[in-house]
C-alpha positions as CSV (number, residue, x, y, z in Angstrom):
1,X,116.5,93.5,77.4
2,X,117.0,89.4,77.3
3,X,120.0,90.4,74.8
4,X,121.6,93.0,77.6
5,X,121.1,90.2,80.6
6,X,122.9,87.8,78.7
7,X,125.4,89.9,77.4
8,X,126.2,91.3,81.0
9,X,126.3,87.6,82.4
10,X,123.0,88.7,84.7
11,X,119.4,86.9,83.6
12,X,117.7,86.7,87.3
13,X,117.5,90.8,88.5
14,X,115.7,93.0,86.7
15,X,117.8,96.4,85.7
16,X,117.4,99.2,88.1
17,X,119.1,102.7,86.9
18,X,120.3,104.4,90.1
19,X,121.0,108.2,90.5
20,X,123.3,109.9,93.3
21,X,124.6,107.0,94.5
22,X,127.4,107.7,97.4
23,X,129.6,104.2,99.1
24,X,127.0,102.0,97.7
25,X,123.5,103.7,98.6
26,X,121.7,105.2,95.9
27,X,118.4,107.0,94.9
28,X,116.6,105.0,92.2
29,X,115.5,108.2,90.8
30,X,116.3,111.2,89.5
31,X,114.2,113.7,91.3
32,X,114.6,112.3,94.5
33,X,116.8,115.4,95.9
34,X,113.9,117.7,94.1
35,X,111.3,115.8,96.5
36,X,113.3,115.4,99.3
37,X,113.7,119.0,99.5
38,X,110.3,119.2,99.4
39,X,109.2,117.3,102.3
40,X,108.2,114.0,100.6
41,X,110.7,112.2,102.7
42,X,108.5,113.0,105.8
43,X,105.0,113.2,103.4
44,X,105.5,109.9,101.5
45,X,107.8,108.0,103.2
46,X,107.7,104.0,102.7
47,X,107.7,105.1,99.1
48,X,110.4,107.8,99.5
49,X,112.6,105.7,102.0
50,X,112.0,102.2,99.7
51,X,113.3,104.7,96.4
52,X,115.3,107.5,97.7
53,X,117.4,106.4,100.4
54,X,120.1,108.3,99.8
55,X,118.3,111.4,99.2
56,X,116.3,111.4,102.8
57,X,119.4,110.1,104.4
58,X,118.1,106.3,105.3
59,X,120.9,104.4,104.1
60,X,121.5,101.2,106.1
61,X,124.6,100.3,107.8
62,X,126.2,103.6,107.6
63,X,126.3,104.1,104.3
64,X,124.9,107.9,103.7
């Protein structure tokens, strides 16, 4: 990871993998559609709206 960072020119963020992304708002998993569809964005949602934003359609500033 420490090899990556420097390589990249990035040592202070931690890496985040992002899925679905759409005009800069992503879901930082995969099955976020999969629990969206299933009502988690309503069931679960500080963890849901903190992870999946674009999935549950909370994107800031217009973005989703």
């Amino acid at each position: 990871m420490e090899r990556f960072q420097k390589v990249n020119g990035d040592n202070n963020n931690p890496i985040t993998k992002r899925f679905n992304c759409r005009n800069g708002c992503c879901d930082q998993h995969e099955w976020c559609r999969f629990w969206a569809s299933a009502g988690e964005c309503t069931a679960n949602a500080r963890w849901m709206i903190d992870n999946c934003q674009l999935a549950c359609n909370t994107c800031q500033n217009g973005m989703n």
